[in-house]
C-alpha positions as a Markdown table, in Angstrom:
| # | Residue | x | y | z |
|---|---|---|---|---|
| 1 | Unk | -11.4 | -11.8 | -13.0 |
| 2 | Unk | -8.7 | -10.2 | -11.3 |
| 3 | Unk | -6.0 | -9.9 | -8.4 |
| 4 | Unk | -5.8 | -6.3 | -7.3 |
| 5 | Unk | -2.5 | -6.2 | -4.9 |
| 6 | Unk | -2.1 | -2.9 | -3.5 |
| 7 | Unk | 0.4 | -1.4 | -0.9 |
| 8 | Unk | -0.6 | 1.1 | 1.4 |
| 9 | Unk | 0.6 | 2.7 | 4.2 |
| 10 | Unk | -0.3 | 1.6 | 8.1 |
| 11 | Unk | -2.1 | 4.6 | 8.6 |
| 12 | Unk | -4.5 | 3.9 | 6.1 |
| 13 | Unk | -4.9 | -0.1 | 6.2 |
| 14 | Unk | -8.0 | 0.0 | 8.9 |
| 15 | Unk | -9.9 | 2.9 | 6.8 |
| 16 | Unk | -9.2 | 0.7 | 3.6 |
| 17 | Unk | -10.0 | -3.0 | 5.7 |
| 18 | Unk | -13.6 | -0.9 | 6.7 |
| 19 | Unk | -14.2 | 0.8 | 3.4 |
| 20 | Unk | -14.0 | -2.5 | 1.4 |
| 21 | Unk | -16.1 | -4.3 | 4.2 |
| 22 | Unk | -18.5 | -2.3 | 3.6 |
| 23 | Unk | -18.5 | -2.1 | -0.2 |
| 24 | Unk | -18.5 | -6.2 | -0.1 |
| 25 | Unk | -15.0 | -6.5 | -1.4 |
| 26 | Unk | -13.4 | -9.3 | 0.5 |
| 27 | Unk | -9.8 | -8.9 | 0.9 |
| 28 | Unk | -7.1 | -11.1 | 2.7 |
| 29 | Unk | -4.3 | -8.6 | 4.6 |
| 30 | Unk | -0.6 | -9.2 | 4.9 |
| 31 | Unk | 1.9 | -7.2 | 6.9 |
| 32 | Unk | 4.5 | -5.8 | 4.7 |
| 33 | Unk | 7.6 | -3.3 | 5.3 |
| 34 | Unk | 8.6 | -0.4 | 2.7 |
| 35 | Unk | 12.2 | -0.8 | 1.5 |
| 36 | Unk | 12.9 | 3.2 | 1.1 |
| 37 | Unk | 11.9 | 4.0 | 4.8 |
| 38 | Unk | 11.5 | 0.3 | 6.5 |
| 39 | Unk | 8.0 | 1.7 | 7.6 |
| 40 | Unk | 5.2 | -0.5 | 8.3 |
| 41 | Unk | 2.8 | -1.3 | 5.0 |
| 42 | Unk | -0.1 | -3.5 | 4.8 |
| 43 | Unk | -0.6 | -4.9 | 1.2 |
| 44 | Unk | -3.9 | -6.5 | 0.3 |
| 45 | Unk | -4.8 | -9.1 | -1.9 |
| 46 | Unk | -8.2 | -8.5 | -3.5 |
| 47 | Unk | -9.9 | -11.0 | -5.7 |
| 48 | Unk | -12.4 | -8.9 | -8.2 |
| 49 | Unk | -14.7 | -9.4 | -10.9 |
| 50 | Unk | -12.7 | -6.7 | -14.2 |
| 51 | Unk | -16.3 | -4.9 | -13.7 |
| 52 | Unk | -15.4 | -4.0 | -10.5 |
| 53 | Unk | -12.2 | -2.8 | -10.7 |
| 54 | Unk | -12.7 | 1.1 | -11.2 |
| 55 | Unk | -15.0 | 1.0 | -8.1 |
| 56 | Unk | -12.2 | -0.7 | -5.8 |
| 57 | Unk | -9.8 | 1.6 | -7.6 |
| 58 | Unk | -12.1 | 4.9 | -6.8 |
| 59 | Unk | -12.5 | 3.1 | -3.2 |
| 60 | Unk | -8.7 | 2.7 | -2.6 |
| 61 | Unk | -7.7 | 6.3 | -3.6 |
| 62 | Unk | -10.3 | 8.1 | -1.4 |
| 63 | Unk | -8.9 | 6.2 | 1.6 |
| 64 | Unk | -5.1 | 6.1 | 0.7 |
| 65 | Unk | -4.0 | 9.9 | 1.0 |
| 66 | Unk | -0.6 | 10.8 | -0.1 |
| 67 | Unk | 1.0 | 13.5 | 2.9 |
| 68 | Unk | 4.4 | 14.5 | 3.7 |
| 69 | Unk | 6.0 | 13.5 | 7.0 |
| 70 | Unk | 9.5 | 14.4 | 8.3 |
| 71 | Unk | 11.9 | 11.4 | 8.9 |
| 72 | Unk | 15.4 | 10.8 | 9.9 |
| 73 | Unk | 17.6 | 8.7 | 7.5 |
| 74 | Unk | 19.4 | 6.2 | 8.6 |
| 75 | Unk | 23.2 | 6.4 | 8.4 |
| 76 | Unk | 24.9 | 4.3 | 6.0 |
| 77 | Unk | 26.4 | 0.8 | 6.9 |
| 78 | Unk | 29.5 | 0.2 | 4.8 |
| 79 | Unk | 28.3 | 2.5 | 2.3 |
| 80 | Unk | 29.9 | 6.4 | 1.7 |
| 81 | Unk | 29.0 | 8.5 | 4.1 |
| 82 | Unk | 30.1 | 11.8 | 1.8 |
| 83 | Unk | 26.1 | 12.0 | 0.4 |
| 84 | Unk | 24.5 | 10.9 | 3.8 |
| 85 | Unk | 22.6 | 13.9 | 5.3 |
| 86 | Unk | 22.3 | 14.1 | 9.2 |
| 87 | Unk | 19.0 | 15.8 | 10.1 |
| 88 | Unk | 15.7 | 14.8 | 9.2 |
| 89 | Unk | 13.8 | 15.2 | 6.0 |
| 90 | Unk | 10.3 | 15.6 | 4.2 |
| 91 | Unk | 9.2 | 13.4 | 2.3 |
| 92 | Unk | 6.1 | 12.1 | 0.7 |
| 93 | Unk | 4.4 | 9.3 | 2.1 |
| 94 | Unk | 1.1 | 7.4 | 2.4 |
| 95 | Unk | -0.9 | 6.8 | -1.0 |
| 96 | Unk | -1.5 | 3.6 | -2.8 |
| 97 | Unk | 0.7 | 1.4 | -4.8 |
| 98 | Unk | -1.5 | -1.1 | -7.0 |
| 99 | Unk | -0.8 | -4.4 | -8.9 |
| 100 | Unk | -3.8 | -5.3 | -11.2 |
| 101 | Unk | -3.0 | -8.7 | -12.5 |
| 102 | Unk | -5.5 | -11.5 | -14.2 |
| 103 | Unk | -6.2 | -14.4 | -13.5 |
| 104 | Unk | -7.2 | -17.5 | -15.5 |
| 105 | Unk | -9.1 | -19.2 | -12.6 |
| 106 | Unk | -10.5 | -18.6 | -9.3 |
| 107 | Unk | -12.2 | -21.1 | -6.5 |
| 108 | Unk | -13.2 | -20.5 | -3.2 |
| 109 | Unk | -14.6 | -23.1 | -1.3 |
């Protein structure tokens, strides 16, 4: 058995929340928030037989797409302001960041 934790991207979370419905993975969401851009995740806990695991892996990458997007930084608080760039810039987001972790026992009543 294991806990499959993985962080995606708002964008993706209802394609993910419909794509495991419907592949009979049962998953429990949580809203999160990405340090980097303090963008909204959602990160889903997914309990899973190990036999499973490459199928929920192959199910989370089809619906997790990596894409750029063009964002304004936010200006340094305290910090030096000699690196800090003032216009926006592109960076890759989106994707999938997974946590596959065992566990010893698992009840559900």
């Amino acid at each position: 058995m294991k806990l499959v934790v993985a962080v995606v991207q708002d964008q993706d979370s209802n394609r993910l929340s419909n794509a495991l419905t419907k592949n009979d993975f049962r998953a429990t969401k949580l809203a999160s928030t990405g340090g980097f851009l303090r963008s909204g995740n959602t990160t889903f806990l997914i309990g899973v037989e190990d036999g499973l695991v490459p199928k929920l892996m192959d199910l989370i990458r089809d619906n997790c797409r990596s894409r750029e997007q063009m964002v304004a930084p936010v200006s340094p608080m305290g910090g030096n302001a000699d690196s800090y760039i003032p216009y926006p810039v592109e960076v890759e987001v989106g994707g999938a960041t997974i946590f596959v972790l065992p566990i010893e026992q698992f009840h559900h009543f």
